[in-house]
Residue, then its C-alpha position, 0 to 999 in steps of 0.5 A: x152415442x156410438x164411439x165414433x160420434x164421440x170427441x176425440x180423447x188424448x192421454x196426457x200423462x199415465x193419469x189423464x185421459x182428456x176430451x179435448x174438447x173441454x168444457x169450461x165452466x167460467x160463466x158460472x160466475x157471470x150467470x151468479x154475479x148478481x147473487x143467484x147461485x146456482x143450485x148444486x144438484x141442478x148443475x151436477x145434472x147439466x154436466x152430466x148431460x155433457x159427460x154423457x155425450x163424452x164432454x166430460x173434462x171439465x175446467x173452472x177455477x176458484x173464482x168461478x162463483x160456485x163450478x167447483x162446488x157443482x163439480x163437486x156434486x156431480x162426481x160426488x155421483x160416481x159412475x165410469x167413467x169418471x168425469x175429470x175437474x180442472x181447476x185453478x187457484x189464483x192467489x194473491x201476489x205475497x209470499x208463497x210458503x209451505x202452509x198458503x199452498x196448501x190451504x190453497x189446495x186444500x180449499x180446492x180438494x174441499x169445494x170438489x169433496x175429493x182427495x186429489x185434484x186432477x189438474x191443479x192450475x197456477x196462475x200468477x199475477x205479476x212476475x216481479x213477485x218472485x214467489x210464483x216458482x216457491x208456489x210451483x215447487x211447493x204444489x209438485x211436493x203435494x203432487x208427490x204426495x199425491x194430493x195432485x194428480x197433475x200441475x199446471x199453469x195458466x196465462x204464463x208467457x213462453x219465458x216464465x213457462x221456460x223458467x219453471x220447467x228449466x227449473x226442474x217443476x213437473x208441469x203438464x199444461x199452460x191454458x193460454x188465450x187461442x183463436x182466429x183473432x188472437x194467434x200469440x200461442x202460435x209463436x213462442x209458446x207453441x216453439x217451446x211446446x214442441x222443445x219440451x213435454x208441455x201441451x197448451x188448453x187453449x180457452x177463448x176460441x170462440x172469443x165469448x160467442x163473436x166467433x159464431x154464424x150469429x155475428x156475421x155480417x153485424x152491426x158492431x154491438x154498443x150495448x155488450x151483456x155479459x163478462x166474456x164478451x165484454x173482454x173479448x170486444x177488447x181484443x177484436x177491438x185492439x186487432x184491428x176493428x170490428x171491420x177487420x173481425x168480420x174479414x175473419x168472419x167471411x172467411x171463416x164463413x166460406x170454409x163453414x160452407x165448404x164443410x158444411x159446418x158452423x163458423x164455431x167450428x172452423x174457429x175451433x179447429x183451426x185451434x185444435x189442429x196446432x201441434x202444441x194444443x192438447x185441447x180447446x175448453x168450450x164455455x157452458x151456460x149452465x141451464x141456457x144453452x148446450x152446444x154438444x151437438x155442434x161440437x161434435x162436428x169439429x172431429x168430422x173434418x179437417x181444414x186443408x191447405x185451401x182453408x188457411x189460406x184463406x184464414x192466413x189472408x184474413x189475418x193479414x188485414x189485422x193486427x196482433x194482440x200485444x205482447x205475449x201470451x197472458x199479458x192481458x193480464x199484466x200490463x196495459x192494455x188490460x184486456x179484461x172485462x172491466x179493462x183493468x184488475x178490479x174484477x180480480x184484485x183490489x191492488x197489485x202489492x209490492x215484493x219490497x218496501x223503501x226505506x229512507x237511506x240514513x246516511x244521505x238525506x233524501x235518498x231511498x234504499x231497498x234491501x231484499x232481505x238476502x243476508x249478504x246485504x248485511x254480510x257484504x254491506x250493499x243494498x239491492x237498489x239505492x236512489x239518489x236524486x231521480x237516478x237508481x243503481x241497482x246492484x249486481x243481481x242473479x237467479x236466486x230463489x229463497x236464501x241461495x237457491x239457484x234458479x234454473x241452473x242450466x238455463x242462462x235464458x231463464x236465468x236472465x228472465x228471473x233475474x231481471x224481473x227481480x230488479x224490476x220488483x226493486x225499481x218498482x219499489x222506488x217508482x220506477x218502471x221498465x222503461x226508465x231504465x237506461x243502462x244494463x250491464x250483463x256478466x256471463x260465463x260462458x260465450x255460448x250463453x249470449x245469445x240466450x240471455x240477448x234475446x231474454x234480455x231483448x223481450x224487456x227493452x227492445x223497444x227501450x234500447x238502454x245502453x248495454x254492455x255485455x262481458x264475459x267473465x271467468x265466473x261468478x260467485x255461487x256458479x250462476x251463469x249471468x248477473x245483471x245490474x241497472x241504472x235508471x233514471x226515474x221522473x218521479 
């Protein structure tokens, strides 16, 4: 294959150089689900059929059945160039200490068999545990040291992005959900792209297949085979409909026509062409089917004015997936295979745990463990009856570390996903809250904080009061407390 037949490539950082067409090699996992695995040197071969025609940036995880090991084996052969591994570990939401990162890590340089992994990828499955940034930090020491080449995170919204880059982690990439039908990384998400160094891989382009020639003009299928499209019906489903889909099908059809190309193709590069993408990760089933060739149409044009246009009218008839980008994962709708977590978690843990108040029979009190609630005499959050207070709360990681010490937005986001976490230990939740008291330093900061605060209860709308103060102990630039009222 000549280089101009080849994918296009970006440099990223001074350390990797990418296709940006990814492959991604998630269904290893649905092909091995029934306890076939498949055999190492066999899929070393496959993806060295993809390398050889310049697809050789590769993406998976720790619960990709067994891509790592693959990967593994194929770079265990050598050869220039060398094949880049992107991977991600996935914890369990707990506390995140020197030694649990690193046995991470080192699980993921030991499936590879190599000494430093080219992109580390983070994700995190609930916020309201705070130990996601202590992750963070721990994995850009092991950067550092070189046991990492590059960080990145996965599924994280545009406000926790702004957190850990406020708060000083070096990351490269958020590999986000990106397509015709759902566009929610073209908001924010892209706004603070290009506010900052940051570069989105975008996965789920092609929706698992229903972004393809082969669905156009459909009946809607009853009977749905394997994961990834299982999870991707889910979100044609809650955009609109099967009749909404295939009005981007249409139109994604005439565009194919137009150019001469598939409808993967237009659906693909209307991904690829947004500023804040440095790349789209393309699935491979390993052994079943290779798309090399088509693929390598997406650098053979460009969609013009004409071409969104015609897409922009076709969205026009759908809705958007809720929320922001990675809440699939976090809140209802679950947008997964199973429509929940149990293909990912047993259960979702507490950060705390409720003890009864002794001094008041029926009450339940929730301390954090910061040594003021000893020093000072408080608790993060008392409940009487079916009403809860929630003391004042601020940016602080750890014993006294203040989180993102700039940023008064990201600053609010840490901090209300703490009281969250406290709320949630007494049976409460966002949506029974019906006060908030917001305290700033700085007038300038309100309407960062506003909008921080607005992305949790804008459609709650609890009583607010916001103040401007002289300042807060411990140079914290805002400081919220709640009421709720719980009907549990």
């Amino acid at each position: 294959m000549t280089a101009q037949n080849r994918p296009d490539r970006l440099r990223l950082s001074d350390k990797l150089e990418i296709s940006r067409v990814l492959t991604g090699l998630w269904q290893v996992a649905d092909i091995e689900k029934n306890g076939d695995t498949i055999d190492p040197e066999a899929g070393a071969d496959w993806l060295d059929a993809y390398a050889q025609r310049g697809f050789d940036t590769f993406d998976m995880a720790d619960h990709y059945g067994s891509a790592e090991i693959i990967a593994g084996r194929l770079l265990a052969r050598g050869g220039a160039p060398r094949p880049l591994a992107f991977t991600k570990w996935c914890p369990m939401p707990g506390p995140m200490t020197r030694d649990v990162v690193r046995a991470g890590v080192e699980n993921r340089l030991t499936r590879l068999g190599v000494d430093c992994v080219d992109l580390l990828q983070f994700h995190w499955w609930s916020f309201k545990h705070a130990a996601w940034l202590d992750a963070l930090h721990e994995l850009a020491e092991m950067r550092s040291e070189g046991l990492i080449a590059e960080i990145g995170v996965t599924n994280f919204d545009s406000a926790h992005l702004q957190i850990a880059l406020s708060d000083g982690v070096p990351l490269l990439t958020n590999q986000v959900s990106f397509s015709l039908v759902d566009r929610r990384a073209a908001n924010q998400l892209s706004a603070l792209c290009a506010a900052t160094d940051a570069k989105l891989l975008a996965y789920g382009t092609l929706c698992g297949g229903f972004l393809s020639d082969r669905w156009l003009a459909q009946a809607e299928p009853k009977d749905i085979p394997d994961w990834s499209k299982m999870k991707y019906k889910r979100f044609i489903d809650v955009t609109g409909g099967w009749e909404a889909f295939q009005g981007i099908l249409s139109a994604a059809n005439t565009i194919a026509q137009k150019h001469n190309i598939s409808i993967s193709n237009v659906a693909t590069r209307w991904v690829l062409e947004h500023p804040a993408v440095a790349g789209v990760i393309v699935g491979a089933r390993l052994g079943e089917r290779v798309h090399t060739d088509d693929n390598q149409r997406l650098f053979s044009f460009a969609l013009d004015r004409e071409d969104h246009d015609r897409l922009d009218e076709a969205f026009s008839a759908t809705r958007q997936v809720p929320g922001d980008c990675g809440d699939e994962y976090r809140k209802p709708p679950f947008l997964t295979a199973s429509g929940d977590l149990s293909h990912h978690l047993d259960s979702m843990p507490m950060l705390h745990k409720a003890t009864d108040a002794p001094h008041r029979a029926g009450g339940r009190q929730v301390l954090s463990g910061s040594k003021w609630e000893d020093i000072a005499g408080y608790a993060r959050a008392q409940k009487i009856g079916n009403r809860i207070l929630v003391s004042g709360t601020t940016a602080t990681a750890g014993a006294d570390r203040v989180v993102a010490i700039n940023d008064a937005g990201a600053q609010t986001t840490y901090t209300i996903d703490k009281i969250l976490a406290a709320l949630e230990t007494l049976g409460a939740s966002v949506e029974d809250v019906v006060r908030t008291r917001i305290y700033v330093v700085d007038e300038a900061d309100v309407e960062a904080v506003s909008r921080a605060h607005g992305l949790y209860f804008c459609d709650i709308k609890p009583a607010n009061t916001l103040i401007v103060v002289a300042g807060l102990i411990g140079g914290y630039r805002v400081e919220i407390e709640v009421e709720a009222v719980s009907n549990d």
